[in-house]
SERO-4910 file (N, C-alpha, C, O; in steps of 0.05 Angstrom, whole numbers):
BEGIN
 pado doro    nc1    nc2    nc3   cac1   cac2   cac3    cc1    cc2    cc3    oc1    oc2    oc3
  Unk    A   3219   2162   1447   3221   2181   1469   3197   2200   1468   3188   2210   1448
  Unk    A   3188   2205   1494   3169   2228   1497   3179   2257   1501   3198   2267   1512
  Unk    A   3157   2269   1486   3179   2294   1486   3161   2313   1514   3137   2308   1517
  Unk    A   3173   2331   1529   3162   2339   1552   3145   2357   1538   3154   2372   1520
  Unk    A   3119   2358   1548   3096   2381   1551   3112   2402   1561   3130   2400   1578
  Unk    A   3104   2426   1546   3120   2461   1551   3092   2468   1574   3070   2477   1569
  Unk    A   3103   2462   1596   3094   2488   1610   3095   2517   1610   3115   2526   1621
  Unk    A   3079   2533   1601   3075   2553   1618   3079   2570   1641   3064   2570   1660
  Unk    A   3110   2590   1638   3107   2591   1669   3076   2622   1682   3055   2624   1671
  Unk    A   3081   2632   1695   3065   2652   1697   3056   2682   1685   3037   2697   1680
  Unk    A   3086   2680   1684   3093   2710   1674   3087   2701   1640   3079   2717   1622
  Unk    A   3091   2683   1637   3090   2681   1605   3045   2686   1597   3032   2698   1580
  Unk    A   3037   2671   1617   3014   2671   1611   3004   2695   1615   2988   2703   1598
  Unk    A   3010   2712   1635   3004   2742   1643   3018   2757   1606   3004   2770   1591
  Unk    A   3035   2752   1604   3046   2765   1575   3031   2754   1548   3029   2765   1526
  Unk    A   3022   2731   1557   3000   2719   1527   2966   2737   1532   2949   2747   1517
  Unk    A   2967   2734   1551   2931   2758   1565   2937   2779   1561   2920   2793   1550
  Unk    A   2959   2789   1568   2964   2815   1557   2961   2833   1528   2950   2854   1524
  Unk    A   2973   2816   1513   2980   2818   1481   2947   2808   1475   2930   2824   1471
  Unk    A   2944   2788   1475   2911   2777   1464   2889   2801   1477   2867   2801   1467
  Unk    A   2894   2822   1498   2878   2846   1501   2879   2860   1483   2861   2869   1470
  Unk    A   2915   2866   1480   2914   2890   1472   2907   2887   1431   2903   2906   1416
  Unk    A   2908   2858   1425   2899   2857   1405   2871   2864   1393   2866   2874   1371
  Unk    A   2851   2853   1416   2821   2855   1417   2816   2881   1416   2800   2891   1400
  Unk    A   2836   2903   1441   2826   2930   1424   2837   2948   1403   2835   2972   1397
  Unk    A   2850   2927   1391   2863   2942   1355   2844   2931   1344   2826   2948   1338
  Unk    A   2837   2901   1337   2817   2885   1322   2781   2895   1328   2767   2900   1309
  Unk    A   2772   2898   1352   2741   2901   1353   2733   2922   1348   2709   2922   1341
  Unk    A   2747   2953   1349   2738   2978   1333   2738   2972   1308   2714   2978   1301
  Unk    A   2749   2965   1289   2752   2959   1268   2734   2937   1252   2733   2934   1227
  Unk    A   2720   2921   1273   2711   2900   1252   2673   2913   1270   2652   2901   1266
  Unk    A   2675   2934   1283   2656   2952   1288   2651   2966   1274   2627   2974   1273
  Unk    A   2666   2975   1258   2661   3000   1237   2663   2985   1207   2659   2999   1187
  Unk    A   2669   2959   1202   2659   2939   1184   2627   2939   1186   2609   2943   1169
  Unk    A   2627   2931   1215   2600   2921   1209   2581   2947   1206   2563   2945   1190
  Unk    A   2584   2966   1218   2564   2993   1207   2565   2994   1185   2544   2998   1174
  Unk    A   2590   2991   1169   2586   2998   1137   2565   2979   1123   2553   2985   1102
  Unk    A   2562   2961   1133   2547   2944   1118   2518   2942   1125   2502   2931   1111
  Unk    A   2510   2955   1150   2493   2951   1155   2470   2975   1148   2477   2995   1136
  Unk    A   2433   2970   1157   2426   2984   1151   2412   3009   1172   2408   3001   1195
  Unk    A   2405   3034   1166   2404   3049   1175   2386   3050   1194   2387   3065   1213
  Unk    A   2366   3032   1189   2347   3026   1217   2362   3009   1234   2355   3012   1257
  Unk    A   2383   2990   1231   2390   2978   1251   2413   2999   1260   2406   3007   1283
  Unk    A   2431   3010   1254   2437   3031   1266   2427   3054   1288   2438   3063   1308
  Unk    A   2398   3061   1273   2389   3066   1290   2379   3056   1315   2382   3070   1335
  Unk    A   2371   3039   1315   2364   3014   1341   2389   3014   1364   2385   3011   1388
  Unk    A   2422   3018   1348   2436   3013   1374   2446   2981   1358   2471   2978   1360
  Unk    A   2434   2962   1346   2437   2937   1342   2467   2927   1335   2475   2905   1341
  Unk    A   2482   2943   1322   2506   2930   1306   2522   2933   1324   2524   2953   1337
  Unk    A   2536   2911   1326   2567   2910   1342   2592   2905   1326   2607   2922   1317
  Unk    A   2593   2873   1322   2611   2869   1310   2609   2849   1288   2629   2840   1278
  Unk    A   2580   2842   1281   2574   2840   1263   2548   2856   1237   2530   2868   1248
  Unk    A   2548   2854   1215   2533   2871   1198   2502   2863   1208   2497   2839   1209
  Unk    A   2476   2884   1215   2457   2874   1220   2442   2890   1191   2451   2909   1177
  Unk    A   2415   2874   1188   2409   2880   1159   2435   2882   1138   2445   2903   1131
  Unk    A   2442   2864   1132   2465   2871   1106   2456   2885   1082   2442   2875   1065
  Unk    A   2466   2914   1082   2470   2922   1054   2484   2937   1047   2493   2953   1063
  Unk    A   2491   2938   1018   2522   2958   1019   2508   2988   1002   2518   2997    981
  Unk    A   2494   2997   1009   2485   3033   1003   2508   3050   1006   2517   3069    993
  Unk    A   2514   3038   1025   2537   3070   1031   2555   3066   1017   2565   3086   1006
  Unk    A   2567   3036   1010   2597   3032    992   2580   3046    962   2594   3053    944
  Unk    A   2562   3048    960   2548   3045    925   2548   3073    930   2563   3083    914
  Unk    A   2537   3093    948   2542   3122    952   2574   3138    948   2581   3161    942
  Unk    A   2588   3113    955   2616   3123    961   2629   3120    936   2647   3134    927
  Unk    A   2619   3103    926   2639   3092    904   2627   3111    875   2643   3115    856
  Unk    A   2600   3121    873   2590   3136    856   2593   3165    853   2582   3181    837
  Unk    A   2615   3172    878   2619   3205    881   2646   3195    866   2661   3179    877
  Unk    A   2651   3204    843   2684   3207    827   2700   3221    842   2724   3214    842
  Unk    A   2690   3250    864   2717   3259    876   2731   3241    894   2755   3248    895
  Unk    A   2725   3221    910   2731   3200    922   2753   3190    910   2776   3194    918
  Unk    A   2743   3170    884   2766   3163    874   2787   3182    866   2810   3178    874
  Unk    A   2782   3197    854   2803   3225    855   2813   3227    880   2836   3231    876
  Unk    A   2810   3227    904   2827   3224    924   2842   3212    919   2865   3217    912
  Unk    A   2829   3185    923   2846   3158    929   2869   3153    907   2886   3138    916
  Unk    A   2873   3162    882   2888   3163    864   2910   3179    866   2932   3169    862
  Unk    A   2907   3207    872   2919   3229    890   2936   3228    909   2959   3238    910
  Unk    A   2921   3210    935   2936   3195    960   2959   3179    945   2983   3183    950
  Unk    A   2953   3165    930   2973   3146    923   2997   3152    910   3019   3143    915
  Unk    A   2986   3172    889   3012   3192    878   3025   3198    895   3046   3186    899
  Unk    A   3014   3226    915   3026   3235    933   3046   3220    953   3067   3228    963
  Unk    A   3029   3186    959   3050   3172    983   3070   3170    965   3090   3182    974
  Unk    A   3073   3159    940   3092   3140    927   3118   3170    933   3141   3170    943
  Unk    A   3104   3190    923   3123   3210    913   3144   3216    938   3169   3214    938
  Unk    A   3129   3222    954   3136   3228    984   3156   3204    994   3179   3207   1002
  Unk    A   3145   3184    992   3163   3158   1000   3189   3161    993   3207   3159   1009
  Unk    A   3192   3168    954   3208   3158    950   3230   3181    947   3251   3175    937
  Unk    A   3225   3206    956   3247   3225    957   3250   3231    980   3266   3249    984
  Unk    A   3234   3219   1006   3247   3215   1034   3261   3191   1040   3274   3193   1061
  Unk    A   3263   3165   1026   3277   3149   1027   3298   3157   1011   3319   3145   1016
  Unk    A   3300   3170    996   3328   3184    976   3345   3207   1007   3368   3204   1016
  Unk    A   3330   3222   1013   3344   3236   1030   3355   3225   1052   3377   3231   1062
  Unk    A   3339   3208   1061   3349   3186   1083   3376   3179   1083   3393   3187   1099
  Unk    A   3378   3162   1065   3394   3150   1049   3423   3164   1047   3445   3155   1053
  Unk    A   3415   3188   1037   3442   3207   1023   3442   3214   1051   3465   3208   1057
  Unk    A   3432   3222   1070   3443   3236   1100   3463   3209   1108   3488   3207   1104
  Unk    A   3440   3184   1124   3454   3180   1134   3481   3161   1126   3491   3151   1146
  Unk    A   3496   3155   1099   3516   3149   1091   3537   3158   1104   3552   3147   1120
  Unk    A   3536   3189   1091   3561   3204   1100   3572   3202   1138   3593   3197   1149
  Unk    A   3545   3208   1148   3553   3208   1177   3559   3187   1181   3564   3186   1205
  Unk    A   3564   3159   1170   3576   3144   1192   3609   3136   1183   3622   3116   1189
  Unk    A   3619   3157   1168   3646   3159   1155   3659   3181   1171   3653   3205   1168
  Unk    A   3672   3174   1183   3693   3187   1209   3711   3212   1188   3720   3233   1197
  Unk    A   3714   3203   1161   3736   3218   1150   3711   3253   1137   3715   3269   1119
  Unk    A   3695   3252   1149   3664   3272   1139   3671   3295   1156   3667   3297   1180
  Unk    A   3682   3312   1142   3688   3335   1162   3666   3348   1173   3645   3349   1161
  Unk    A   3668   3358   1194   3638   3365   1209   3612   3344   1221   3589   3352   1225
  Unk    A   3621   3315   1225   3612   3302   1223   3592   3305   1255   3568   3303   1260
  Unk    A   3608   3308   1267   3585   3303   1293   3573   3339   1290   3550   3344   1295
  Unk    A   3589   3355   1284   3561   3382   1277   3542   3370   1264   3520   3376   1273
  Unk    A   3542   3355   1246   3514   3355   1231   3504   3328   1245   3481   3324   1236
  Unk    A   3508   3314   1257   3501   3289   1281   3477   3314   1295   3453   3318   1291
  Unk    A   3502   3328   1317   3489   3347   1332   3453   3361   1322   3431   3360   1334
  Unk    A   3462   3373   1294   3442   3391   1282   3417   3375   1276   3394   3385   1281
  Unk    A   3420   3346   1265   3399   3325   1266   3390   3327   1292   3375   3344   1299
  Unk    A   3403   3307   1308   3385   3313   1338   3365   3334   1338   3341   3332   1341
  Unk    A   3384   3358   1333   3369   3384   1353   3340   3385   1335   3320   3392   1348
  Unk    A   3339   3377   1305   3312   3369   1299   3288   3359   1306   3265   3362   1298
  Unk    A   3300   3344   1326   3286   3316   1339   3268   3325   1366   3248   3314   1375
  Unk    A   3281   3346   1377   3271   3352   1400   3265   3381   1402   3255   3392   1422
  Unk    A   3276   3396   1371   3264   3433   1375   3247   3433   1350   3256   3420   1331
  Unk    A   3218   3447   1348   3213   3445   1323   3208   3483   1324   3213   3499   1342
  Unk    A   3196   3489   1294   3203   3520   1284   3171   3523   1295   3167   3545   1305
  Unk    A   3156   3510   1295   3127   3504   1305   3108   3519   1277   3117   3535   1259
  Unk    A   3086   3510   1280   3071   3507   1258   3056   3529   1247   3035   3523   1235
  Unk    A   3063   3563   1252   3061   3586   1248   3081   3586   1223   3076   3580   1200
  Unk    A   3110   3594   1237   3131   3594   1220   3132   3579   1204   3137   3591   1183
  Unk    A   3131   3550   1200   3125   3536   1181   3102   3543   1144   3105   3545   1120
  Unk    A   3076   3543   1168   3066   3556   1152   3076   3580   1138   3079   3579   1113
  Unk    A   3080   3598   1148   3096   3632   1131   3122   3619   1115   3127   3629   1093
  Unk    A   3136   3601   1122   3149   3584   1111   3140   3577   1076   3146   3593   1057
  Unk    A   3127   3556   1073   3115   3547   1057   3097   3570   1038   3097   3569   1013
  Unk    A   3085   3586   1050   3080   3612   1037   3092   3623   1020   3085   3625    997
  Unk    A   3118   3632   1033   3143   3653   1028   3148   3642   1002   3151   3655    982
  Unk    A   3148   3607   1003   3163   3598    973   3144   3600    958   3152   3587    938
  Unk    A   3117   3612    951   3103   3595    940   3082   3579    933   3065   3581    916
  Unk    A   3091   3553    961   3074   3525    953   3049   3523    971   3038   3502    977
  Unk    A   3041   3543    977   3013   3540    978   2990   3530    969   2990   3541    947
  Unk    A   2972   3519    969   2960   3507    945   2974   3496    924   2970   3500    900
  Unk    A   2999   3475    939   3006   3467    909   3013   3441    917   3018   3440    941
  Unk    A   3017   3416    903   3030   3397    909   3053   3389    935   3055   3370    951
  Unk    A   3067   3412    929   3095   3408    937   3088   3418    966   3106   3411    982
  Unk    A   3071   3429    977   3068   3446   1000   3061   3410   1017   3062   3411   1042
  Unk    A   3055   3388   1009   3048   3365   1016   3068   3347   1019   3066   3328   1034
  Unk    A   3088   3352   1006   3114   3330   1005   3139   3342   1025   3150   3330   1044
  Unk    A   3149   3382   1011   3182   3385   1020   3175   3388   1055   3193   3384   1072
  Unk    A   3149   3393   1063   3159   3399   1088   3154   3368   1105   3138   3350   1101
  Unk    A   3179   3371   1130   3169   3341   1136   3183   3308   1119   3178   3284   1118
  Unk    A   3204   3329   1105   3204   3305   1083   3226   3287   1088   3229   3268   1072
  Unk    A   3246   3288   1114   3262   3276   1123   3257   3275   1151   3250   3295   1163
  Unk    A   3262   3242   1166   3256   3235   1186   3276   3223   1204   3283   3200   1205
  Unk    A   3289   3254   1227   3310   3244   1234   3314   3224   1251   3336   3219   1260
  Unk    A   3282   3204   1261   3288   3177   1278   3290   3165   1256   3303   3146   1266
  Unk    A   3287   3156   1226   3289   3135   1208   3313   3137   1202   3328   3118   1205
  Unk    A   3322   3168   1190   3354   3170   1185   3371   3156   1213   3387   3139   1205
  Unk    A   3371   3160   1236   3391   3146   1254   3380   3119   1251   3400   3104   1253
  Unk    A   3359   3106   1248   3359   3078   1238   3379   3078   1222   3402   3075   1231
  Unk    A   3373   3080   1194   3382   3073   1174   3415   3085   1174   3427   3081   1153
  Unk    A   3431   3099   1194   3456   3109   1195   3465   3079   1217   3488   3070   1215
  Unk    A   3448   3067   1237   3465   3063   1246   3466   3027   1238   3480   3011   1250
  Unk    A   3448   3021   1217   3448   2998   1203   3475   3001   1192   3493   2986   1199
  Unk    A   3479   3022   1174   3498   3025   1153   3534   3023   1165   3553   3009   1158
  Unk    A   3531   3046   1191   3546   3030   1218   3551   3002   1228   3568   3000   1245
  Unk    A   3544   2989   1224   3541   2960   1230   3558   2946   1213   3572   2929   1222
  Unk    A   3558   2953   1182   3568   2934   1165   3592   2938   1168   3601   2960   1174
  Unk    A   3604   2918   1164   3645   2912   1161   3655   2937   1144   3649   2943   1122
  Unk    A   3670   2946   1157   3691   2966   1139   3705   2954   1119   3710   2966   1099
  Unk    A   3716   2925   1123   3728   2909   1096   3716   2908   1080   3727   2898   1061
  Unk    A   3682   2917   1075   3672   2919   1048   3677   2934   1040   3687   2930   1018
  Unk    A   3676   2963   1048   3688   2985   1037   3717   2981   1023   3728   2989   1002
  Unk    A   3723   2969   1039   3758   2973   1030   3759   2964   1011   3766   2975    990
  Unk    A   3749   2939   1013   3753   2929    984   3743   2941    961   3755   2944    940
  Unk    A   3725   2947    966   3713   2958    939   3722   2986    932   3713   2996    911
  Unk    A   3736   2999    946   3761   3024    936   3782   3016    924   3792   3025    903
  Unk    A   3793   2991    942   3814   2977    926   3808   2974    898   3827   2979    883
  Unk    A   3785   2966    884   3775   2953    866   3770   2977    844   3764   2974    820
  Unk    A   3775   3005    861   3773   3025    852   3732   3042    841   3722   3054    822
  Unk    A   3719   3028    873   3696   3041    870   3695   3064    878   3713   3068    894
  Unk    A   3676   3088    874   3684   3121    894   3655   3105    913   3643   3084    909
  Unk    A   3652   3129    938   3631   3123    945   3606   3125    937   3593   3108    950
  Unk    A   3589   3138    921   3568   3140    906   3564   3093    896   3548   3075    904
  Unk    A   3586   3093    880   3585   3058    881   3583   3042    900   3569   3022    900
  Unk    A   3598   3049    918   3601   3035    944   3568   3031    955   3559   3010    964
  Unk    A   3558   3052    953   3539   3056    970   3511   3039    948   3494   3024    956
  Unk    A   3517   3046    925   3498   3030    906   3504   3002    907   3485   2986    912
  Unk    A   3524   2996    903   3530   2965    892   3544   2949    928   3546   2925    929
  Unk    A   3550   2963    950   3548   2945    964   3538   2946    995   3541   2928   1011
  Unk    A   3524   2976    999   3505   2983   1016   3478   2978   1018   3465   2971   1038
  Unk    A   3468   2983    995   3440   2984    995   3432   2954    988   3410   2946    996
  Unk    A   3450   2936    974   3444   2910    963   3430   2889   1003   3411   2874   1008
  Unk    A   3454   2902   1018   3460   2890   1040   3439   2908   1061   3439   2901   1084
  Unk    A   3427   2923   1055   3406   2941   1071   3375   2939   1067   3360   2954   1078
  Unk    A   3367   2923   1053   3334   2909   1035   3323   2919   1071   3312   2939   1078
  Unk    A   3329   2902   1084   3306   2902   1114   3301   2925   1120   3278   2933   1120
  Unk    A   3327   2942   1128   3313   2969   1135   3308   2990   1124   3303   3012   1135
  Unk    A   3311   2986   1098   3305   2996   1072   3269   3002   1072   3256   3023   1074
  Unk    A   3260   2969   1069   3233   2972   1071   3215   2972   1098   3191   2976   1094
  Unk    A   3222   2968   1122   3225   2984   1144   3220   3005   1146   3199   3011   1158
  Unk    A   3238   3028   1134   3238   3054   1135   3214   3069   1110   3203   3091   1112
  Unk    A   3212   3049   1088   3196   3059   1068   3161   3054   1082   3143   3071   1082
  Unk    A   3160   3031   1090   3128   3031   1103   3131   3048   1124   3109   3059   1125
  Unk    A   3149   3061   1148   3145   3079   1163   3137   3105   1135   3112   3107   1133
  Unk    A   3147   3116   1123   3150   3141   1117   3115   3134   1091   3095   3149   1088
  Unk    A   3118   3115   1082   3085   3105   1067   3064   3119   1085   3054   3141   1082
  Unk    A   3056   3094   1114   3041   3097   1127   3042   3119   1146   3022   3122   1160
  Unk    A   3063   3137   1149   3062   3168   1155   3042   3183   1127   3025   3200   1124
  Unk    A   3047   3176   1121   3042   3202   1098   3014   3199   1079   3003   3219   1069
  Unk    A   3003   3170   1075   2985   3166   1076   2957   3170   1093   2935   3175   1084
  Unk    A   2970   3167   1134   2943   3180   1145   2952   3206   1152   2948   3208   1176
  Unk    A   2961   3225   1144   2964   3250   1147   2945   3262   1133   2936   3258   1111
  Unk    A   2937   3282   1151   2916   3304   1130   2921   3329   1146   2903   3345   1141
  Unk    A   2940   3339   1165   2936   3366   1185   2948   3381   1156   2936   3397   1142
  Unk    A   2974   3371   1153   2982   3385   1127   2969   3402   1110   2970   3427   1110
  Unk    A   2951   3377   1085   2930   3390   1076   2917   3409   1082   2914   3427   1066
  Unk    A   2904   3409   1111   2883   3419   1128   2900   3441   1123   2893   3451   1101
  Unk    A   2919   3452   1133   2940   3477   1124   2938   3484   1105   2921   3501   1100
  Unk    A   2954   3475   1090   2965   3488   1053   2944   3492   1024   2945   3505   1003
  Unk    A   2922   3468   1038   2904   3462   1012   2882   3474   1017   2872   3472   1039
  Unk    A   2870   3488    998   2845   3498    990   2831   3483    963   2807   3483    958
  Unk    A   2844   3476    955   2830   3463    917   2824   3439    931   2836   3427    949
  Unk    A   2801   3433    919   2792   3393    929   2803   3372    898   2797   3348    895
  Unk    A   2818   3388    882   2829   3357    865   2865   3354    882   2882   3337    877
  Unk    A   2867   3376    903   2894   3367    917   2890   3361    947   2909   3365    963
  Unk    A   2861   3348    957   2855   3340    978   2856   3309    983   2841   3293    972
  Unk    A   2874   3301   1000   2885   3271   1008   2860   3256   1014   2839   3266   1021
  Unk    A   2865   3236   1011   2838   3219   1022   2831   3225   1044   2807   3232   1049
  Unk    A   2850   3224   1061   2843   3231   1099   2836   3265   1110   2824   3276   1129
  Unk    A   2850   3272   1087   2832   3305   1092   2800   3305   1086   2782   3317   1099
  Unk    A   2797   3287   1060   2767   3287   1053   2754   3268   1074   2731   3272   1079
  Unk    A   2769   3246   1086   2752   3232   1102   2741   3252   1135   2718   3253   1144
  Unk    A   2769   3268   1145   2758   3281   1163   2741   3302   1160   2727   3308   1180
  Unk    A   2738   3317   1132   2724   3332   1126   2688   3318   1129   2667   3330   1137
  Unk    A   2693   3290   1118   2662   3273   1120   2654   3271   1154   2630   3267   1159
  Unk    A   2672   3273   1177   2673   3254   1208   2660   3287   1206   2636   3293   1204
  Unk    A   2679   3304   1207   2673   3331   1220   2641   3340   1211   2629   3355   1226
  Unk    A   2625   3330   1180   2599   3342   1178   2578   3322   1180   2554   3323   1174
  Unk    A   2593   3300   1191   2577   3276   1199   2573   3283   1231   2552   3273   1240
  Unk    A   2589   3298   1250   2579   3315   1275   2565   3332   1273   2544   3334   1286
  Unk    A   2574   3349   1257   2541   3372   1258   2521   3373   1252   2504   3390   1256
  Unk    A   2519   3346   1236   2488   3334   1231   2484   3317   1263   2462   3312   1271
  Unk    A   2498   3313   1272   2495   3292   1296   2478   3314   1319   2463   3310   1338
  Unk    A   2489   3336   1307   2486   3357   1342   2466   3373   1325   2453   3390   1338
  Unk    A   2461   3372   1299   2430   3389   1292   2403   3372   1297   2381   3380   1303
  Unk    A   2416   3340   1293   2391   3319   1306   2388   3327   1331   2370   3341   1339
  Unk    A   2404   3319   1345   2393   3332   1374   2384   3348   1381   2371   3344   1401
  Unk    A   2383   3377   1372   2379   3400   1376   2339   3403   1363   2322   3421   1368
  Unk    A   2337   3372   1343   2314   3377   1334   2305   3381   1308   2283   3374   1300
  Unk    A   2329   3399   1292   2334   3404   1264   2335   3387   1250   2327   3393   1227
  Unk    A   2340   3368   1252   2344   3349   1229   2340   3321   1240   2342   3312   1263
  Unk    A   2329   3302   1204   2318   3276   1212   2336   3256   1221   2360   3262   1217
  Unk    A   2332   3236   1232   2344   3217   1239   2360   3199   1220   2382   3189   1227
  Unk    A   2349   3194   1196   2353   3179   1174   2384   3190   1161   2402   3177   1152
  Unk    A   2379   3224   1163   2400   3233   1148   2428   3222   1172   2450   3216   1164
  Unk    A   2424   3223   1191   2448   3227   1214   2458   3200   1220   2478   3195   1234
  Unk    A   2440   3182   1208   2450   3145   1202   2460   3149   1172   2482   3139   1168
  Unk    A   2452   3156   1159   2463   3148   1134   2490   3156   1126   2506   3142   1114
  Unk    A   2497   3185   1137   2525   3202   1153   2537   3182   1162   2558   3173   1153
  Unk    A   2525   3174   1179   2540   3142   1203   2555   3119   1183   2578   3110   1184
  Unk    A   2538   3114   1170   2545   3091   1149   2562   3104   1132   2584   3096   1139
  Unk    A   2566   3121   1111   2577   3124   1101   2608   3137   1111   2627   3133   1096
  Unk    A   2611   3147   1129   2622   3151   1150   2644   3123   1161   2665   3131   1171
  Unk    A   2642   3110   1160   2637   3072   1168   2654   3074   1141   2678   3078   1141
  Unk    A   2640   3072   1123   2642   3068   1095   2673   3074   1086   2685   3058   1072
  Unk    A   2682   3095   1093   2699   3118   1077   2720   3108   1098   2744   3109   1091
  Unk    A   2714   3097   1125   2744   3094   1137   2753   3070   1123   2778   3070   1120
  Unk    A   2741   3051   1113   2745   3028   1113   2762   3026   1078   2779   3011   1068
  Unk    A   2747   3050   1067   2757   3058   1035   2791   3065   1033   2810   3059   1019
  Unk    A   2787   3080   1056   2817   3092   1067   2841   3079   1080   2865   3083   1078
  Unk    A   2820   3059   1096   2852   3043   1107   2853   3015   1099   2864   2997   1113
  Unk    A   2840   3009   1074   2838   2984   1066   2865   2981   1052   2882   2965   1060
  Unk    A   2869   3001   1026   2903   3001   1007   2921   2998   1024   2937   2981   1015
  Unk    A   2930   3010   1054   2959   3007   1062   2957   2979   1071   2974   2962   1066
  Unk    A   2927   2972   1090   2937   2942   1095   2937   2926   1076   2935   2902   1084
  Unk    A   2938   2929   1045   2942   2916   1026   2970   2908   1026   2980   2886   1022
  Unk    A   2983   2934   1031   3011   2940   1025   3032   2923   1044   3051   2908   1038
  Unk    A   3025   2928   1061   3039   2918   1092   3045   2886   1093   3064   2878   1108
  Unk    A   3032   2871   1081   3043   2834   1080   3058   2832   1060   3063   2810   1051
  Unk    A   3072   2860   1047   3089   2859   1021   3105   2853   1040   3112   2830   1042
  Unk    A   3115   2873   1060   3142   2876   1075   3140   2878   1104   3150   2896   1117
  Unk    A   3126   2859   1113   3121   2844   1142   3141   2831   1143   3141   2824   1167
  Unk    A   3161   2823   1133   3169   2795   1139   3204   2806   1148   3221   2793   1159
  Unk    A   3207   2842   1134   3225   2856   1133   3230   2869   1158   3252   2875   1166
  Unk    A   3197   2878   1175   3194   2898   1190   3205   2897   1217   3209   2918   1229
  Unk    A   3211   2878   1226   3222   2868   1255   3250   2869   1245   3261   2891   1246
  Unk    A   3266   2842   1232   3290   2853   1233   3303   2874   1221   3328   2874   1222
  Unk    A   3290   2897   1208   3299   2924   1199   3297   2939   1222   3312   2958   1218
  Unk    A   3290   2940   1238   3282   2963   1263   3296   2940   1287   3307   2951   1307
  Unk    A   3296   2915   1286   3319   2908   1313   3350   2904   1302   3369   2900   1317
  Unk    A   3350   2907   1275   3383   2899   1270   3398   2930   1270   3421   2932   1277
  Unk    A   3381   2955   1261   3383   2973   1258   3387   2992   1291   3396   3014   1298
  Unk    A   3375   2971   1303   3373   2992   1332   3399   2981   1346   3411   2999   1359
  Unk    A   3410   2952   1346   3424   2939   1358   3451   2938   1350   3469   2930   1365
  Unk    A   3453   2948   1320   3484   2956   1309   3478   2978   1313   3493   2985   1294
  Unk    A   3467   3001   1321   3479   3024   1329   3493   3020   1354   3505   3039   1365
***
């Protein structure tokens, strides 16, 4: 038997052109600023590089990689994500349990009080005097407590937890578990997807963040990678606008460029390391999670 050729109807091909656009403009900035990094500063200057490396050479990675505070970022960043990850996936977690247990006195007040998170903030004065008041100014912690629970992940992860059969519970009271077990030995076993779901949201939050920093931090051994990277974009412009003005050579305001090139690519290379760990989690954690609520 022949099996029938899949036509195409229209709308499907309009939805395949669509997506293959909108891919080209995630993919061609990116393999643009590949190719500057590699390239060299006269062809830069020329205008020449697009999207592939013209003159290949790696100066700027050998510039980048020979400043130690760099890696001291990048070491830092990583502390900081892991840390952050993993006591906002702890709070996650412990919130949204309780709320989806009817017997939780106050239950839709603190439903309510989440929301009102979601859509009022204290705004970023008070915050700051906030963070002050305790303290954590210049300190670690001024990078992690604020911000550190995310009430669209928590209603994910509440209304996954909603979803599962109440006969597991039962049983496992019968069996004589409290909830603290329940929630170890037969929630979280049964929650892996939007578990890590919620953990690469709150990673890849907190990894390209730097306004934070930009706030709280003054010391550069507690400056995130992305604070030091925007710190590099921002004096890689004022060399851009002192060349123009005349002040300064051309050479220095390409080599800025390249290294510049250089440092994004330093920066967002680890998470997309991370991300084919738990690709395979990320769709059905965020549609099983949205659809049992």
């Amino acid at each position: 038997m022949h099996k029938k050729k899949t036509i195409w109807s229209p709308g499907q091909i309009i939805l395949v052109a669509i997506i293959f656009v909108f891919v080209l403009s995630c993919v061609l900035p990116f393999l643009n600023v590949i190719a500057i990094s590699f390239s060299s500063k006269s062809a830069i200057l020329r205008g020449d590089v697009s999207f592939w490396p013209v003159e290949f050479e790696t100066k700027a990675y050998e510039i980048l990689f020979a400043d130690k505070t760099m890696i001291d970022c990048l070491f830092f960043t990583v502390k900081l994500t892991v840390v952050y990850t993993a006591l906002a996936m702890l709070l996650t977690i412990l919130m949204a349990y309780p709320l989806t247990k009817k017997r939780l006195k106050g239950r839709k007040f603190f439903n309510l009080l989440a929301l009102f998170t979601m859509y009022f903030s204290g705004g970023t004065i008070p915050i700051y005097l906030n963070v002050r008041d305790f303290g954590m100014l210049n300190s670690f912690w001024s990078l992690v407590i604020p911000g550190l629970l995310s009430t669209y992940n928590m209603i994910i992860m509440k209304s996954f937890f909603a979803g599962l059969p109440n006969e597991l519970e039962e049983a496992a009271t019968i069996d004589g578990a409290n909830d603290f077990q329940i929630l170890l030995q037969v929630y979280l076993p049964l929650s892996l997807a939007s578990i890590a779901t919620l953990t690469l949201f709150y990673a890849v939050g907190k990894w390209n963040s730097f306004a934070d920093a930009k706030y709280y931090i003054q010391t550069k051994a507690l400056q995130p990678l992305q604070l030091r990277l925007y710190n590099i974009i921002k004096g890689s412009t004022a060399v851009d606008v002192t060349a123009i003005e005349g002040n300064a050579n051309s050479n220095a305001q390409n080599v800025s460029e390249s290294i510049e090139s250089a440092t994004i690519i330093f920066a967002t290379l680890p998470i997309l390391v991370v991300y084919p760990f738990v690709q395979r989690y990320f769709v059905s954690g965020v549609t099983i999670g949205a659809v049992k609520g």
